[in-house]
C-alpha positions as CSV (number, residue, x, y, z in Angstrom):
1,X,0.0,0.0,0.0
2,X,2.7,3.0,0.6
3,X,4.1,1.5,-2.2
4,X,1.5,2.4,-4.4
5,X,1.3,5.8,-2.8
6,X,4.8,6.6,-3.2
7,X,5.1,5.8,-7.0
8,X,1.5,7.8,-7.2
9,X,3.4,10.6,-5.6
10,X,6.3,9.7,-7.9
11,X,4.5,10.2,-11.3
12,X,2.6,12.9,-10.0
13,X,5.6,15.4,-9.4
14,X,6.9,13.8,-12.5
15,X,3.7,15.3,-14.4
16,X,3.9,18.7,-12.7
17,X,7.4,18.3,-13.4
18,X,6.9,18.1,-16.8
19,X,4.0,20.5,-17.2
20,X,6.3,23.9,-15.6
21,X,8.8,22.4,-18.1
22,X,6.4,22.9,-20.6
23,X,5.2,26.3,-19.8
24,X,8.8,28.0,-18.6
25,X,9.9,27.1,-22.4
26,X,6.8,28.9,-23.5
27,X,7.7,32.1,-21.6
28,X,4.9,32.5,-19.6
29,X,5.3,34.4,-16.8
30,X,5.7,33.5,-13.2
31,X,2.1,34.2,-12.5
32,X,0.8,32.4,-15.4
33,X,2.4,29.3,-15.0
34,X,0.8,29.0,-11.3
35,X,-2.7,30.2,-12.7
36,X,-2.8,27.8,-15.5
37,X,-1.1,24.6,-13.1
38,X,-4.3,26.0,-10.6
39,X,-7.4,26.4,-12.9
40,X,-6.1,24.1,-16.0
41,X,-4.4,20.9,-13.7
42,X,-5.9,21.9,-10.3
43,X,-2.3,22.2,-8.8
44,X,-2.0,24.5,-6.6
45,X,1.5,26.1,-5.1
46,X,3.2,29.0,-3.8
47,X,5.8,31.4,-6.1
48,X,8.3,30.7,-3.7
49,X,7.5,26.6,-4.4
50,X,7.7,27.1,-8.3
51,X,11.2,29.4,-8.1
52,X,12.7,26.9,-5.9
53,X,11.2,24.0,-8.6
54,X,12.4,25.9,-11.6
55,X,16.1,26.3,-9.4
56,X,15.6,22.2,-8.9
57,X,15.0,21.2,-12.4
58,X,17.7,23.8,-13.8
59,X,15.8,25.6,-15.4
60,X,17.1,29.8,-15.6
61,X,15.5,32.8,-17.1
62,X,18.8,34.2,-17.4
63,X,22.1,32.6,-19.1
64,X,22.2,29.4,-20.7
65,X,22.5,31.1,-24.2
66,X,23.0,28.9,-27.5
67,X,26.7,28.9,-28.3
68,X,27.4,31.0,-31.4
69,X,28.1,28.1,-33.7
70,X,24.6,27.0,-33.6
71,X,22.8,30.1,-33.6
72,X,24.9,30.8,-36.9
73,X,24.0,27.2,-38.6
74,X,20.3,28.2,-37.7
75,X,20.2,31.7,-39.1
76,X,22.5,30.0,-42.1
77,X,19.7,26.9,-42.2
78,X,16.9,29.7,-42.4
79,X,18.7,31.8,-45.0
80,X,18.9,29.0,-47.3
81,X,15.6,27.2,-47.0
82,X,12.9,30.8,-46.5
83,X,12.6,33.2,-49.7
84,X,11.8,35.9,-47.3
85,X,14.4,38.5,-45.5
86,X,13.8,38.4,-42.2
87,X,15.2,41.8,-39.8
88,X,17.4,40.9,-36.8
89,X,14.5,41.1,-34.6
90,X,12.2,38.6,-36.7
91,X,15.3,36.6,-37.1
92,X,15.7,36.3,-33.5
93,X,12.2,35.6,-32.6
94,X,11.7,32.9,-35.3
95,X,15.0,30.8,-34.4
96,X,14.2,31.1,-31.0
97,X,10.8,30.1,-31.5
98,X,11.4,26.9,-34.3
99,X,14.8,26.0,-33.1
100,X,13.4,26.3,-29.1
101,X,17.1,28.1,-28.6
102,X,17.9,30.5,-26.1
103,X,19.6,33.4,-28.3
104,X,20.8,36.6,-27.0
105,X,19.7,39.6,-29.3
């Protein structure tokens, strides 16, 4: 019986887990990410409990950038397969968004 109730635990941090995963790569905010885990999921947790998550599962709104080698094969990828000119700004937002890389502007 604790078993069961341990391994239910288990997957069920694994699923919260991998639902602020989910949203912190989709920029949401802070606030967002506890709204939607409340009303969406019926989880509900402190901001202190989700910054202290975040720190646990590595997971930084600063840093980690993409080295420069890959941001330049993505804009070079991009270049060669869309007709369309992109400005830096689209440029960044599009990679970032398709290539899920964290680029500095």
């Amino acid at each position: 019986m604790t078993e069961s109730i341990e391994i239910e635990k288990m997957t069920s941090n694994s699923r919260v887990d991998d639902l602020i995963k989910e949203y912190f790569k989709s920029e949401r905010t802070y606030m967002l990410i506890l709204q939607r885990l409340k009303e969406v999921h019926g989880v509900k947790r402190s901001l202190i409990w989700l910054k202290l998550r975040l720190k646990y599962l590595g997971l930084k709104r600063r840093g980690g950038y993409a080295s420069d080698d890959t941001v330049r094969s993505a804009i070079a990828r991009e270049l060669r397969s869309s007709p369309q000119l992109f400005g830096y700004r689209a440029m960044w937002r599009h990679i970032s968004i398709k290539y899920k890389l964290h680029v500095k502007r």
